[in-house]
C-alpha positions as CSV (number, residue, x, y, z in Angstrom):
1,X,-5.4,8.5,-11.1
2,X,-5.0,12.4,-10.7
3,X,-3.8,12.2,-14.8
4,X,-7.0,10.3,-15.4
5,X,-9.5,12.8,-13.7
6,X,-7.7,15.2,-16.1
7,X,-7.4,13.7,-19.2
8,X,-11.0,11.8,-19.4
9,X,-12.9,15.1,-18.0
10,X,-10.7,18.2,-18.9
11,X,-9.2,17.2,-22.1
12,X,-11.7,14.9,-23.2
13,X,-14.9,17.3,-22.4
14,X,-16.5,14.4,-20.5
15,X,-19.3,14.8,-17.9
16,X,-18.3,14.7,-14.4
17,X,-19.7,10.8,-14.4
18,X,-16.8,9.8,-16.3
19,X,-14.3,10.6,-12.5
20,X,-16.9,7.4,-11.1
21,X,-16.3,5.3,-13.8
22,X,-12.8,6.0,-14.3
23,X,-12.6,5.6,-9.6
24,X,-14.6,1.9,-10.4
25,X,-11.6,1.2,-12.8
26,X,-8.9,2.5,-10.4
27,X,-10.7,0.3,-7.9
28,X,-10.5,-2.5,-9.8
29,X,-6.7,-2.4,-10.7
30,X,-6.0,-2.3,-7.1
31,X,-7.9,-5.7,-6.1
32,X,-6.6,-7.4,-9.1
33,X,-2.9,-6.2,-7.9
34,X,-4.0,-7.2,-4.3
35,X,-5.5,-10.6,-5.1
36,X,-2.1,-11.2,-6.7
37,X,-0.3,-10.3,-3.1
38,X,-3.0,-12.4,-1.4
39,X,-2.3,-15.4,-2.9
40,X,1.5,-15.4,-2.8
41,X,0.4,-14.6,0.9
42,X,-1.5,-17.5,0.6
43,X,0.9,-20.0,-1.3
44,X,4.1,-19.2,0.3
45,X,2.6,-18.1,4.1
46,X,3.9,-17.2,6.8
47,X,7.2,-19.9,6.5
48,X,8.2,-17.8,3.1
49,X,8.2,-14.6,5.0
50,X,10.2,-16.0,8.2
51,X,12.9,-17.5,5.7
52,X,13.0,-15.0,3.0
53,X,11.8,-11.8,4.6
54,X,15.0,-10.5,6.0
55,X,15.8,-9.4,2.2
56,X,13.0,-7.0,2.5
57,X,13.4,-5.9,6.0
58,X,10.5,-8.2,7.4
59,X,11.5,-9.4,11.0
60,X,9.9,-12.3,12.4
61,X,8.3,-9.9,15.0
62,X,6.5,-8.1,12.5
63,X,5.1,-11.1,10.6
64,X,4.3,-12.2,14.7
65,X,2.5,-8.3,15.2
66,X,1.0,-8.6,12.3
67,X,-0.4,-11.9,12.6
68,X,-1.9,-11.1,15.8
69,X,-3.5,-8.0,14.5
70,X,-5.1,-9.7,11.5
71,X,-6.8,-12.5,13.5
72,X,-7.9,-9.9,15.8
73,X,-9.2,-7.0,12.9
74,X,-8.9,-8.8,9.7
75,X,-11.9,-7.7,7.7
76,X,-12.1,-4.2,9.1
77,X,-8.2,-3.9,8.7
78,X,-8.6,-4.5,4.7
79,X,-11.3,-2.4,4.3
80,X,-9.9,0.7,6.0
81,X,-6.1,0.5,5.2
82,X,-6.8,0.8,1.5
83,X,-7.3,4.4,1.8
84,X,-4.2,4.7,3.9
85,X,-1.2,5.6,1.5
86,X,1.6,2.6,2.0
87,X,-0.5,0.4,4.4
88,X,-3.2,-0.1,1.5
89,X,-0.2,-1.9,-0.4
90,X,0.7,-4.3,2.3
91,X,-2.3,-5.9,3.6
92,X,-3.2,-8.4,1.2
93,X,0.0,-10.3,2.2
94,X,-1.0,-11.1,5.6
95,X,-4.3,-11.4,4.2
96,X,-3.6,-14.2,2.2
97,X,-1.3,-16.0,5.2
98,X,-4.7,-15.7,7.3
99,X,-6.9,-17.7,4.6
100,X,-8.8,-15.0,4.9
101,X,-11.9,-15.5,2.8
102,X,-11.0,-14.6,-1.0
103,X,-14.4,-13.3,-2.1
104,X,-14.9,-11.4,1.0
105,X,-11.3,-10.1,0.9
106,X,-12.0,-9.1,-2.9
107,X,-14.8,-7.1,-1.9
108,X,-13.6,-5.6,0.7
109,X,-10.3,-4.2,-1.1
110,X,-12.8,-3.3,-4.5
111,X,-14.7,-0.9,-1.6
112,X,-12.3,0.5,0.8
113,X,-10.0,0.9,-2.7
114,X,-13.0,2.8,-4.8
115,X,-13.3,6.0,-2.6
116,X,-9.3,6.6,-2.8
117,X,-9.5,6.3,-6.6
118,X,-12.2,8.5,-6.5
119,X,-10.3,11.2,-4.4
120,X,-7.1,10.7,-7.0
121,X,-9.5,10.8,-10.2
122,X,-10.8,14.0,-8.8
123,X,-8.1,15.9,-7.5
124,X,-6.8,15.5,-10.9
125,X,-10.1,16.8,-12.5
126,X,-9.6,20.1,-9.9
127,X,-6.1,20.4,-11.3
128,X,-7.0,20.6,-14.6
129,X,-4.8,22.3,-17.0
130,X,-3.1,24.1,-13.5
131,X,-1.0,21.2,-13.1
132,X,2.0,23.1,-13.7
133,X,1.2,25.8,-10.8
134,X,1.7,23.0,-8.2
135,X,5.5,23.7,-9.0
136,X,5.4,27.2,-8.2
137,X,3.6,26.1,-4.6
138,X,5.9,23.3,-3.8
139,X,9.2,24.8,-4.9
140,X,10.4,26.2,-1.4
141,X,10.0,23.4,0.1
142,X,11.0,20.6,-2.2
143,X,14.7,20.4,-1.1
144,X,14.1,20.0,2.4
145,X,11.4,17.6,2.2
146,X,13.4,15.5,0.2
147,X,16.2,15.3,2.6
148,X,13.7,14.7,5.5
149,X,12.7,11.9,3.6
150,X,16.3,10.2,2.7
151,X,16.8,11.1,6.7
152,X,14.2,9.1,8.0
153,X,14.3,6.4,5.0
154,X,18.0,6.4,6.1
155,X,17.4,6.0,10.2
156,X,14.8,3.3,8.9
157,X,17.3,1.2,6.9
158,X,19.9,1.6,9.6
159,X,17.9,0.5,12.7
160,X,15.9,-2.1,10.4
161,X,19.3,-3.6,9.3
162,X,20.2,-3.9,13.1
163,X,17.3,-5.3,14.0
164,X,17.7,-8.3,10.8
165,X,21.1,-8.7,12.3
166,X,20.4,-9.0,16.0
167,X,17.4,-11.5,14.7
168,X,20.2,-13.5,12.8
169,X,22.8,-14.1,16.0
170,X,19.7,-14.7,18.1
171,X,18.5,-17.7,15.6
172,X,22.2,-18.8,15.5
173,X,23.2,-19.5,18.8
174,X,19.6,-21.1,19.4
175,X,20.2,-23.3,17.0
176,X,23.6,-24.5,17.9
């Protein structure tokens, strides 16, 4: 979105209209990719996630937390986690296990999605041509964000794989 504020308004000489069209299309693009999540939410549910979500890292616990948490703040939970970076990608899953209504859910994600666009599209028409001066800012500290980042994706991974494992012997001697 930032490369779209740029090109459609710097390069292109367009008026500064263009950054809400350009946000309505951004917005759009995420509730088509959301209504995709909500219905494999929706087909495969919640017995999907407990058998298959140990691949990606999903405990039973969280699909249990986040259960409880959508029947609780459902509608208001869509609506604000879209402009929250990583949450906004995740909530039409649960979403689509709660049956939550699709036209309202389609709504909701095309509104709470529309003013993040619209922050992207224009931070990219601020930019402008200056793009290349954000390397000069964020040079010094590069590196060590970076390895803060493989640190704490590490200590996720580690204790997350723990967790998966200590779910698995729990389910096995219960069974047996």
């Amino acid at each position: 979105m930032p490369f779209a504020g740029w090109i459609l308004v710097d390069e292109k000489g367009r008026g500064v209209e263009w950054l809400f069209i350009g946000a309505g299309f951004g917005a759009l693009g995420n509730t088509i990719g959301s209504l995709i999540a909500y219905y494999a939410g929706a087909w495969g549910g919640r017995p999907l996630l407990e058998k298959y979500g140990k691949y990606v890292l999903i405990t039973r616990k969280d699909v249990d937390m986040a259960h409880r948490w959508f029947e609780r703040h459902g509608e208001i939970t869509v609506l604000a986690s879209r402009v929250l970076p990583v949450v906004r990608t995740f909530i039409s899953l649960p979403a689509g296990i709660a049956r939550m209504d699709v036209k309202r859910f389609a709504v909701l994600s095309f509104v709470g999605s529309y003013p993040w666009s619209l922050a992207l599209i224009f931070a990219g028409y601020q930019l402008g041509a200056n793009w290349e001066d954000l390397t000069t800012y964020f040079r010094p500290v590069t590196i060590p964000f970076v390895i803060a980042i493989v640190a704490l994706a590490a200590f996720f991974f580690y204790h997350r794989i723990r967790e998966l494992r200590a779910e698995g012997r729990h389910t096995e001697v219960s069974e047996t």
